[in-house]
N, C-alpha and C positions, 0 to 999 in steps of 0.2 A: 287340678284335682280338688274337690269340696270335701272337705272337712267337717266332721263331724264328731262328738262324744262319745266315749263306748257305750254301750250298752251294759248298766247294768243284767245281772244273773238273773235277777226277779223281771226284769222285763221282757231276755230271754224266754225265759218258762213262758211270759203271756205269748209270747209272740209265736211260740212251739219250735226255739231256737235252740239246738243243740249245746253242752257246754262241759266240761269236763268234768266238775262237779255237782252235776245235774243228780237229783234223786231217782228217774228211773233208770237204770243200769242197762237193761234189758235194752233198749232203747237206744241206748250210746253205744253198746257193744254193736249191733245190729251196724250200724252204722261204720267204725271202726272193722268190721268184718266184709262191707263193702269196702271201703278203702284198701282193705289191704290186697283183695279180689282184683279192683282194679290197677293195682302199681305191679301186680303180676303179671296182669294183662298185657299191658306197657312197658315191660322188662323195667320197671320200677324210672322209667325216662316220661316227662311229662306229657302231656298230649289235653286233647277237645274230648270231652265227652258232654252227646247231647241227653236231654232228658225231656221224653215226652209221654203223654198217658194215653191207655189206647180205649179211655171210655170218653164216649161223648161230653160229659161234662166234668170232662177229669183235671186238677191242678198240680203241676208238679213243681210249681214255686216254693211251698216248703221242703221239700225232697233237692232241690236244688242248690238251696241254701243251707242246707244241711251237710250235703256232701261237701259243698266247698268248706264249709265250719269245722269237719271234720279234718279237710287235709291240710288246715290253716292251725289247727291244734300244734302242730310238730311247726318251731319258731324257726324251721331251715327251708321252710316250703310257705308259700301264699297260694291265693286260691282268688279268682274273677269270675262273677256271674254275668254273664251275659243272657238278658233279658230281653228273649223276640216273640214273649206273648203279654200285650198289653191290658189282657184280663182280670188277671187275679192280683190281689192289694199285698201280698208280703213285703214284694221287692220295691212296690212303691212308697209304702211305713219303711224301709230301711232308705232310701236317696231321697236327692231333694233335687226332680227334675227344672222347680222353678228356675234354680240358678245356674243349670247346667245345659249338655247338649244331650240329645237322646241318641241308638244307636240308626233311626230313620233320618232321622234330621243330619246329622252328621252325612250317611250316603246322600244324601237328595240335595244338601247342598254342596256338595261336592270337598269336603274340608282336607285339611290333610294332619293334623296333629291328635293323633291317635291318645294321648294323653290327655284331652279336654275331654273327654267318654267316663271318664274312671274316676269313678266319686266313693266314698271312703261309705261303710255301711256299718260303722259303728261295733264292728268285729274286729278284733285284730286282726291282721294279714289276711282278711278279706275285702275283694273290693267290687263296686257294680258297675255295670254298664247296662241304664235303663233303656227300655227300648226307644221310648221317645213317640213321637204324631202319629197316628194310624192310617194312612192314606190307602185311597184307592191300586197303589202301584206297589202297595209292600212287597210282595211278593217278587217281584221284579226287581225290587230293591234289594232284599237277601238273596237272592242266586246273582248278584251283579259280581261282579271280578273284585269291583271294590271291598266285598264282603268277604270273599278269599282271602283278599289283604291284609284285612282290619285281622282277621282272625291270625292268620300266620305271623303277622309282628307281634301282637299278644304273646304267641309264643314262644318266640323266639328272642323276644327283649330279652326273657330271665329262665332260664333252664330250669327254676326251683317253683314257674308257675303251672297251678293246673287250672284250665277253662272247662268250666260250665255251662251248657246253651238251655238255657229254659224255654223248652218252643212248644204250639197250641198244643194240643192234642191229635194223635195221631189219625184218627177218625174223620174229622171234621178239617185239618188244613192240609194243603197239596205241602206248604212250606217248607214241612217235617221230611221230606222226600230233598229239599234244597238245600236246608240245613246239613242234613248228614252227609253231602257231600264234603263239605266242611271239617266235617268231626271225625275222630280216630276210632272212637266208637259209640256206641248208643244206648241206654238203658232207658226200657220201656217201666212202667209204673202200670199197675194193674189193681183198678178198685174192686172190692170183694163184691161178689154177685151183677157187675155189671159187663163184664167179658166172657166171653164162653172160647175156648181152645181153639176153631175152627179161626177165629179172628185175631189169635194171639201168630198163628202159624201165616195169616195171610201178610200182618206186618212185619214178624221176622225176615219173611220171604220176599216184599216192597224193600226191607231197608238191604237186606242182604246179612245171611248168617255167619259170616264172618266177621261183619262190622258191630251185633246184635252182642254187648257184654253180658246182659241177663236182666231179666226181669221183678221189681221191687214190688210184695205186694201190700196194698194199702187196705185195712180192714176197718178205716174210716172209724 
């Protein structure tokens, strides 16, 4: 596992990283109110929840890292992001893929120590797993059996973890359909004025409404 510093409070704030004693309240509650939605959901027992946005150029990297910051708050719970959209730069300012394996590289070469993935992100009781190389075959790569696997001893190593899957957006990758078979349940992210109702109803209905925890909206 890599090692890293925490992160100061003031570099939180830049980075739009959630934190206990953060000045907007509003903000932390919101968050803290997702949490608590979701450990209902779960009869308060760990699980996968994915996180995808359903606007074409939508990011839910900060939204992901939030959530896990959030359930990484309480020092009897940790939180791992797993990172399967190579897009957007949060998750890659918090790891340091130089000296690590990503979570492609890791399936492709076929590894087996689940433990080399999980690099420290400078949060307490939060940890990541970047996605790593972009290949022609990703996709093949996360619906592989090996990805079932990786996922299920994550959660099963430590009953006090909860998983994160930060994947494209819902619009634009078939993945989001592969991922959630994986995951226990799914929260869509909705940016203001770029989704209309007819397309929020056709993803709930792709991922399935039972697995669909609710929708976060982002007013950018």
């Amino acid at each position: 596992m890599q090692t890293s510093t925490h992160l100061s409070d003031e570099k939180k704030e830049e980075l739009g990283v959630i934190f206990p004693g953060m000045r907007d309240r509003q903000v932390l509650n919101i968050y803290r109110d997702l949490r608590n939605k979701l450990l209902r959901i779960s009869d308060y027992q760990n699980f996968v929840c994915l996180l995808s946005s359903l606007s074409t150029d939508g990011n839910t990297a900060k939204l992901a890292i939030n959530l896990a910051a959030v359930f990484a708050f309480d020092k009897s719970r940790s939180s791992i992001v797993i990172d399967c959209d190579a897009n957007h730069s949060i998750i890659e300012q918090l790891s340091d893929l130089e000296n690590g394996t990503g979570l492609i590289d890791f399936i492709e070469n076929d590894l087996d120590d689940v433990s080399v993935l999980i690099q420290e992100s400078g949060i307490e009781r939060l940890r990541i797993i970047p996605a790593g190389n972009v290949i022609e075959t990703r996709t093949e790569s996360l619906e592989s059996m090996r990805m079932r696997e990786i996922v299920n001893e994550l959660k099963k190593r430590y009953p006090d973890r909860y998983i994160f899957i930060n994947a494209p957006n819902m619009r634009l990758s078939s993945e989001v359909q592969v991922l959630a078979n994986v995951s226990d349940n799914v929260v869509f992210q909705l940016d203001s004025g770029a989704v209309d109702e007819q397309q929020v109803t056709q993803a709930v209905k792709m991922i399935g409404p039972d697995k669909v925890a609710g929708v976060v909206f982002n007013g950018r």
